[in-house]
DOKE-941134 format. One record per residue (C-alpha): residue number from 1; residue in one letter; x, y, z. Coordinates in steps of 0.1 Angstrom, whole numbers, plus 5000, padded with zeros to 4 digits. Last residue first. Example, Ala and Ser with C-alpha at 12.3 -4.5 7.8 and 13.67 -1.06 7.14 Angstrom:
# residues 2
num 2; residuo s; east 5137; north 4989; up 5071
num 1; residuo a; east 5123; north 4955; up 5078
This chain:
# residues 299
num 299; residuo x; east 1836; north 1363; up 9397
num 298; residuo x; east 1826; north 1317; up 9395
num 297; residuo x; east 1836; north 1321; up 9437
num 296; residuo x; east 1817; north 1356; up 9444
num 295; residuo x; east 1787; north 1345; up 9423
num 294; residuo x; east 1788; north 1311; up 9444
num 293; residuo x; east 1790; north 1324; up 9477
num 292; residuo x; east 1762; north 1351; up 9467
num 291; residuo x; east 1738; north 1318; up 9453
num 290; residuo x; east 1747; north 1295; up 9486
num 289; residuo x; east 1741; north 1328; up 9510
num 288; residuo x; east 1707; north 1330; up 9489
num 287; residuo x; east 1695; north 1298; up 9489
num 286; residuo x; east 1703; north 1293; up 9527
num 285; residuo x; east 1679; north 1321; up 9534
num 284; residuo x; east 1697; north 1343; up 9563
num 283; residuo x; east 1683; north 1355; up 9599
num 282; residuo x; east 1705; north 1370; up 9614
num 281; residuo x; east 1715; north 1389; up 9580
num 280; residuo x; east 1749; north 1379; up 9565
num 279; residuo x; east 1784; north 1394; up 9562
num 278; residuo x; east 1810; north 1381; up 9538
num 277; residuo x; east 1844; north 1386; up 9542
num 276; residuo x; east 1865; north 1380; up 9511
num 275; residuo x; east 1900; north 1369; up 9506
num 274; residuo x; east 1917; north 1362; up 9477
num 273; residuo x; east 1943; north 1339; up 9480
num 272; residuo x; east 1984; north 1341; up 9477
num 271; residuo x; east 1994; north 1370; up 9503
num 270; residuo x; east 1966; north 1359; up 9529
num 269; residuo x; east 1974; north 1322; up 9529
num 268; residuo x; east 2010; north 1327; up 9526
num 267; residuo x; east 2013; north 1350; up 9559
num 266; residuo x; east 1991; north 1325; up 9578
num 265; residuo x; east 2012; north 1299; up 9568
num 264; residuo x; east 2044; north 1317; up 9586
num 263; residuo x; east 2025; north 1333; up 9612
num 262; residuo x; east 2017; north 1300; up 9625
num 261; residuo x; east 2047; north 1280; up 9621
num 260; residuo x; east 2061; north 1309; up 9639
num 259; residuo x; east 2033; north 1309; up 9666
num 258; residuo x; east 2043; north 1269; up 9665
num 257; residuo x; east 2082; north 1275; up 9673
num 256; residuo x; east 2072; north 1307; up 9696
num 255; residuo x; east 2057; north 1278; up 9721
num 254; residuo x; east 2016; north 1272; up 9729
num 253; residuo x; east 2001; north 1271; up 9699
num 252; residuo x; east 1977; north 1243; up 9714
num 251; residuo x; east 1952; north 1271; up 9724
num 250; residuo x; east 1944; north 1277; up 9685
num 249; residuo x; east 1924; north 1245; up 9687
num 248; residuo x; east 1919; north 1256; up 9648
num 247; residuo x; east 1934; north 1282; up 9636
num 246; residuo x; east 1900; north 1308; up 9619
num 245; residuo x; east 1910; north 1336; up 9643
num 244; residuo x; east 1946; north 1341; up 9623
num 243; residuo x; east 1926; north 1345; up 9589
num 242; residuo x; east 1913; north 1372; up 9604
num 241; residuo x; east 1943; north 1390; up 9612
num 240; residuo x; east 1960; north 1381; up 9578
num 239; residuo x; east 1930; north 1394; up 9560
num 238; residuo x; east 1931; north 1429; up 9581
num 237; residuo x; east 1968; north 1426; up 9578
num 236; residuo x; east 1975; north 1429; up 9540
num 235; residuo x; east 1934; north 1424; up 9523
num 234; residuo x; east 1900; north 1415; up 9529
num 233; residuo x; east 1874; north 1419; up 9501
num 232; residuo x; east 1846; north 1432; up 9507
num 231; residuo x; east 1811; north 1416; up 9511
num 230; residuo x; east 1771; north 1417; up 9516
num 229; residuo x; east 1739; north 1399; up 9527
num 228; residuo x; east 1711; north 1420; up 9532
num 227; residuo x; east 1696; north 1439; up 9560
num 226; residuo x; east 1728; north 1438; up 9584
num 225; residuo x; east 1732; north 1437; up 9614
num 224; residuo x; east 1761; north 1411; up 9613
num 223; residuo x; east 1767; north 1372; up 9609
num 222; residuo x; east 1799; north 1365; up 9596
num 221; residuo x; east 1814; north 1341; up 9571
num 220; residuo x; east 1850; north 1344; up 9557
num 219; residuo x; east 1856; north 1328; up 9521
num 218; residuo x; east 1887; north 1318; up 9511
num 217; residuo x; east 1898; north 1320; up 9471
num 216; residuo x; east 1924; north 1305; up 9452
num 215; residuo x; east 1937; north 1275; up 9476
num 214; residuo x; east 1962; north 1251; up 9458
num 213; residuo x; east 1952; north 1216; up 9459
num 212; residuo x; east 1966; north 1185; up 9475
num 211; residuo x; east 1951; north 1146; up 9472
num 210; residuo x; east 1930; north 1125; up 9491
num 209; residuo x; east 1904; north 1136; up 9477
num 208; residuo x; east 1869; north 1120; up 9497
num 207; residuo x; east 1843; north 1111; up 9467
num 206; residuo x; east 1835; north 1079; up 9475
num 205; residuo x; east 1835; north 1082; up 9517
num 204; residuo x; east 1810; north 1117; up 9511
num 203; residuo x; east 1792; north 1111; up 9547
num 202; residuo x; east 1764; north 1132; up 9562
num 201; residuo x; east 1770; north 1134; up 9601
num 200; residuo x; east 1741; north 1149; up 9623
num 199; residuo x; east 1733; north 1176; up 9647
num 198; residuo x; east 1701; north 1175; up 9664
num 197; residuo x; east 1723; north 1163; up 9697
num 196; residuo x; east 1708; north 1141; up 9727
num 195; residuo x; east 1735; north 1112; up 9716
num 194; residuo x; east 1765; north 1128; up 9697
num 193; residuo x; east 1773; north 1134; up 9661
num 192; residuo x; east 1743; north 1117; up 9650
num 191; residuo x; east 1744; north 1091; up 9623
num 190; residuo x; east 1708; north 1076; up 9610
num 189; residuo x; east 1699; north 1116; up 9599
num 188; residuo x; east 1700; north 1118; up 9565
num 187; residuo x; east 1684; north 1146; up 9549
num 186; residuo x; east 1717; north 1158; up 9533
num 185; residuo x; east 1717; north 1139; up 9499
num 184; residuo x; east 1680; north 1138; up 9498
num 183; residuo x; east 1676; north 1179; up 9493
num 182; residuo x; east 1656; north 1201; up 9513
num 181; residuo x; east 1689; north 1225; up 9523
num 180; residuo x; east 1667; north 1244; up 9544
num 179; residuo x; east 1658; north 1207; up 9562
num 178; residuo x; east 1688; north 1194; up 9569
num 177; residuo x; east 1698; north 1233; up 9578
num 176; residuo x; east 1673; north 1226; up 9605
num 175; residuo x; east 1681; north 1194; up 9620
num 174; residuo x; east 1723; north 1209; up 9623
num 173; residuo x; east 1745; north 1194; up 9596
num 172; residuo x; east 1781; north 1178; up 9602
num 171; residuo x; east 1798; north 1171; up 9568
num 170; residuo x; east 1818; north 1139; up 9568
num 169; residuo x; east 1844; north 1125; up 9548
num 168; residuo x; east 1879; north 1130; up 9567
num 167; residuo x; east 1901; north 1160; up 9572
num 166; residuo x; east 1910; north 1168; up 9539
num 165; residuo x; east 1951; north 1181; up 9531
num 164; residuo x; east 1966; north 1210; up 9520
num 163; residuo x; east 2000; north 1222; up 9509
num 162; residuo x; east 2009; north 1252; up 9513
num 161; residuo x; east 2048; north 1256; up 9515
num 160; residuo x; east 2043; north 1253; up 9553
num 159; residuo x; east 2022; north 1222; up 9556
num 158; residuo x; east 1975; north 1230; up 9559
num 157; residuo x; east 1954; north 1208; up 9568
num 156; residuo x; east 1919; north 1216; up 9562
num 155; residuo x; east 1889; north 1213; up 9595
num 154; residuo x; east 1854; north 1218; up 9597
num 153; residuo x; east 1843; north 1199; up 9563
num 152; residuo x; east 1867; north 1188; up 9540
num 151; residuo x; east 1868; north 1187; up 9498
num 150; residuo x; east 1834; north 1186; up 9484
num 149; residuo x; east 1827; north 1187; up 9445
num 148; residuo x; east 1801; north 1216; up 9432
num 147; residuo x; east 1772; north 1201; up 9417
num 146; residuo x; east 1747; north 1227; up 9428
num 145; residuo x; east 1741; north 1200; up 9459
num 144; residuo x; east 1774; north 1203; up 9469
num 143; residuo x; east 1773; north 1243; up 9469
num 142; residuo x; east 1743; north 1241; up 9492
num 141; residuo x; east 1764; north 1218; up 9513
num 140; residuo x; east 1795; north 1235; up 9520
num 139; residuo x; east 1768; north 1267; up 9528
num 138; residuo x; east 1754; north 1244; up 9552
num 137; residuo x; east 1785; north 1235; up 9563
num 136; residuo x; east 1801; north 1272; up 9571
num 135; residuo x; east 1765; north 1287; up 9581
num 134; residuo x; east 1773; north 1316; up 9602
num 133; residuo x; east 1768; north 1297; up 9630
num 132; residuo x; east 1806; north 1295; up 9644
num 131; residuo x; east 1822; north 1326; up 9630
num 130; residuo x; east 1839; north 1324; up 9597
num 129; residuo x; east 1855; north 1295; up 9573
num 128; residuo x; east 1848; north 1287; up 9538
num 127; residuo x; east 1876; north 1277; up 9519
num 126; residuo x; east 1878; north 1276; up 9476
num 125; residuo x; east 1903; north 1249; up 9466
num 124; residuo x; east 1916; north 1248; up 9432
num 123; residuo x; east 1916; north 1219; up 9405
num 122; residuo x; east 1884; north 1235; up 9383
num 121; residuo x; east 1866; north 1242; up 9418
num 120; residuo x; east 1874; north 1222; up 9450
num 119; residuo x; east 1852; north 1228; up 9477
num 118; residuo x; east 1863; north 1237; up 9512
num 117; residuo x; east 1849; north 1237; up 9551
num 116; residuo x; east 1872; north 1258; up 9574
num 115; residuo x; east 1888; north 1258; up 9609
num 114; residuo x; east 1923; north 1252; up 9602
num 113; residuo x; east 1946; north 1231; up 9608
num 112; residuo x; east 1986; north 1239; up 9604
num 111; residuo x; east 2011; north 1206; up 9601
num 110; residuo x; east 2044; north 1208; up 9620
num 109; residuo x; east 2043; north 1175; up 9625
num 108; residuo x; east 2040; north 1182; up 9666
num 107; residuo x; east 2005; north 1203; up 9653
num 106; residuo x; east 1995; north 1174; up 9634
num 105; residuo x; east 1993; north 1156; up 9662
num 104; residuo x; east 1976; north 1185; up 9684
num 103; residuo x; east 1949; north 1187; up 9661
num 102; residuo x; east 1945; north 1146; up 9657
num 101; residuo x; east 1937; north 1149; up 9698
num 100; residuo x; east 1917; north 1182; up 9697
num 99; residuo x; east 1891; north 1170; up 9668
num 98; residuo x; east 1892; north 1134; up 9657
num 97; residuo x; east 1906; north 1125; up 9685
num 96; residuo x; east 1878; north 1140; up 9705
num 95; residuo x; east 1849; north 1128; up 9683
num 94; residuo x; east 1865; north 1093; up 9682
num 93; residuo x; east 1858; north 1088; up 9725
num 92; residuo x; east 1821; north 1107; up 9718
num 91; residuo x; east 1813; north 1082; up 9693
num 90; residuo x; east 1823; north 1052; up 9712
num 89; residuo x; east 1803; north 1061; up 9747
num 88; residuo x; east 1821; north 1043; up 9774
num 87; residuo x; east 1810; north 1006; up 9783
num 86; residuo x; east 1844; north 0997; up 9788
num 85; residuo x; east 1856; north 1022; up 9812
num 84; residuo x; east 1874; north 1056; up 9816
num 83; residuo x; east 1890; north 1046; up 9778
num 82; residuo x; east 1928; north 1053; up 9778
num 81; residuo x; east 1935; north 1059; up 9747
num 80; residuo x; east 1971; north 1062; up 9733
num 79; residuo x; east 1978; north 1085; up 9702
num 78; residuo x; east 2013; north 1078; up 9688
num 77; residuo x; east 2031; north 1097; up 9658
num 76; residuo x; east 2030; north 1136; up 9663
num 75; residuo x; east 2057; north 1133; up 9690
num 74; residuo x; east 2030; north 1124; up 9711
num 73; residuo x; east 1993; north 1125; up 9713
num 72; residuo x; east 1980; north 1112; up 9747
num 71; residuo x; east 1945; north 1111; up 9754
num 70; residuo x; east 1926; north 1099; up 9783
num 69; residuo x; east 1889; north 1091; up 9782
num 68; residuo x; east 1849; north 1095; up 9786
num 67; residuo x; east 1836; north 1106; up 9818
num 66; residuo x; east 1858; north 1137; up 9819
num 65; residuo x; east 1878; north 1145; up 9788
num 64; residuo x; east 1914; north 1145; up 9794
num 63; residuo x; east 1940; north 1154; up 9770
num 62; residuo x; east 1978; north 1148; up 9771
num 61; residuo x; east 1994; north 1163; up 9743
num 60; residuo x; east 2031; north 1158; up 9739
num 59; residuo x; east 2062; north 1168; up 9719
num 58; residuo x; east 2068; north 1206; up 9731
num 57; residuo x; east 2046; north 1201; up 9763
num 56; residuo x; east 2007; north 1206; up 9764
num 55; residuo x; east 1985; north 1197; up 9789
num 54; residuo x; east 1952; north 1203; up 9785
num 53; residuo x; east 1917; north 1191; up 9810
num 52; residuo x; east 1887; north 1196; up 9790
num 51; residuo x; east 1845; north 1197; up 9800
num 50; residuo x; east 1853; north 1237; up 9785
num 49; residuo x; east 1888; north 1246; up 9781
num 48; residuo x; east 1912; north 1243; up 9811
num 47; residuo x; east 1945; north 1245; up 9804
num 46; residuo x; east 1978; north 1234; up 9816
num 45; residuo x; east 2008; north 1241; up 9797
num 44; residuo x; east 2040; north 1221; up 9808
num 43; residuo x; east 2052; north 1194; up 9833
num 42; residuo x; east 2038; north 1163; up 9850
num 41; residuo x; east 2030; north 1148; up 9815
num 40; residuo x; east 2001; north 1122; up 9819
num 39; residuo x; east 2008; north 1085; up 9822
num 38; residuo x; east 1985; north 1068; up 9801
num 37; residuo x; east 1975; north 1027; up 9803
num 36; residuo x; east 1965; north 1015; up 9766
num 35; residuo x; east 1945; north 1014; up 9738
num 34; residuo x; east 1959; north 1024; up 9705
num 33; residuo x; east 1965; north 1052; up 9675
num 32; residuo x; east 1992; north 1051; up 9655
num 31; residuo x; east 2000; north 1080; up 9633
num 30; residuo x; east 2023; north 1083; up 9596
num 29; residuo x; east 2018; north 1045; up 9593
num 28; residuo x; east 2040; north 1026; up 9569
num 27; residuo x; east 2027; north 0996; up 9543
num 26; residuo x; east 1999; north 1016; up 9531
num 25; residuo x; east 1963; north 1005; up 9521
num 24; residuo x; east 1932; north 1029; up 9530
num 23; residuo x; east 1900; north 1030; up 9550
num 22; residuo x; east 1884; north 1063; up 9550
num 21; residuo x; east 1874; north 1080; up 9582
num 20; residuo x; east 1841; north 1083; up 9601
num 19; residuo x; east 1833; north 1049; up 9604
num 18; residuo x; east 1867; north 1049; up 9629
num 17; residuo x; east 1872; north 1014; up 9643
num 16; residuo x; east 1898; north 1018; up 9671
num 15; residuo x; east 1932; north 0994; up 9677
num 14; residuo x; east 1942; north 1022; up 9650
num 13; residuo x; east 1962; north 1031; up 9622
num 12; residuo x; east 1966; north 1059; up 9606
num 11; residuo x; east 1983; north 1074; up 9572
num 10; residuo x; east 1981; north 1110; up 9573
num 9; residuo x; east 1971; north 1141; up 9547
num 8; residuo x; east 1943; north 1147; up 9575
num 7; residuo x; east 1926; north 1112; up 9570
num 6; residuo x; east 1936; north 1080; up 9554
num 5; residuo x; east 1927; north 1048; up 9571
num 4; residuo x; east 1941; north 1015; up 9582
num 3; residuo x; east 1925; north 0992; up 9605
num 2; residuo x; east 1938; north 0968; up 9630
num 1; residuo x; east 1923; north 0939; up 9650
């Protein structure tokens, strides 16, 4: 059986069901993704990163993840899986094309992701990206349940002339911002990200835009020693530079054709947006993050 979907500003299909993405009705597929035998590139990159075994040529991604499958992206258009048997954990075997697989895709399109959760705003995109912990989703959330409409979660597509494209409908919440955030929307917890894990997937399928938005304002989280939460506003190469840590997978820029690609959106982002750092105690009330977020985005 095949299914359709829409996801990352591409049309897929797959041999693979993917509750995670939205189905969709095309007649030509951007990205196929299917089952099969791999034989890995002999040549090119090899990297190590994590449980991960990388290698990246100028058209292929081969990626293995031990004890669960194979990978091969190429030319931005095929994925082949190579399951390491059939009772292998599903969710785990998605999790990794939708994360390093899909990244190096879009990276052979020639499409930028980035690490950042968005809202959109009065027909403009507001990012929220940082450190890891600083409270990316749970601040996507808080502004959700204000009434604020959610755009992606972890990852935003970005082409070269700015463009951008969702990721797919789900917001990943950790136990305890589930329960800072108190609210029924996010207190669901029947899909968890992966077995063992207090992390959990909160879908938004009917409200997932498929469409593109200009981004006004990025937000960059941090966690600091500080006794309140504060900001400044980044600009010129300080805001380009720290933009730059917020690539996604930025180990798959591997040639001067992608660091140029790179530089190129990069560039845009921090010349067109406005661009604040915002620091926040260790220990931070989601409330208040969500309410200084907010004052900065409506300022």
């Amino acid at each position: 059986m095949k299914y359709n979907y829409r996801g990352f500003g591409l049309n897929i299909t797959s041999d693979i069901d993917f509750p995670e993405l939205v189905a969709a009705s095309f007649d030509i597929a951007d990205v196929n993704i299917y089952q099969g035998v791999i034989i890995a590139p002999v040549e090119g990159k090899k990297i190590v990163w994590h449980h991960l075994a990388l290698t990246i040529t100028d058209n292929q991604l081969f990626l293995e993840a031990k004890g669960i499958a194979r990978y091969l992206a190429t030319d931005g258009r095929t994925i082949i899986v190579e399951p390491v048997d059939k009772d292998v954990d599903m969710r785990l075997l998605r999790l990794h094309i939708l994360a390093s697989v899909i990244a190096g895709a879009l990276l052979q399109r020639k499409m930028l992701p980035m690490h950042a959760s968005a809202i959109l705003h009065h027909g403009e995109l507001a990012f929220i990206t940082g450190d890891s912990t600083a409270g990316k989703s749970t601040t996507l959330a808080g502004l959700i349940k204000k009434g604020y409409t959610p755009f992606s979660d972890d990852v935003v597509v970005l082409s070269p002339d700015l463009q951008t494209s969702a990721s797919y409908p789900m917001i990943k919440l950790w136990e305890d911002a589930q329960e800072k955030l108190n609210h029924g929307q996010f207190s669901d917890q029947s899909f968890a990200i992966r077995k063992g894990m207090n992390k959990y997937g909160v879908f938004f399928h009917e409200q997932f835009d498929t469409g593109s938005h200009p981004v006004k304002k990025i937000f960059i989280l941090k966690k600091g020693p500080v006794n309140q939460i504060e900001s400044r506003q980044l600009k010129n190469a300080e805001a380009f530079n720290e933009l730059t840590k917020q690539v996604y997978r930025k180990m798959l820029i591997h040639n001067n054709e992608l660091k140029a690609l790179t530089f190129q959106i990069i560039s845009a982002l921090s010349n067109n947006c406005i661009i604040y750092q915002v620091t926040r105690p260790e220990v931070c009330n989601v409330d208040a993050l969500v309410e200084y977020v907010e004052n900065l985005l409506l300022g």
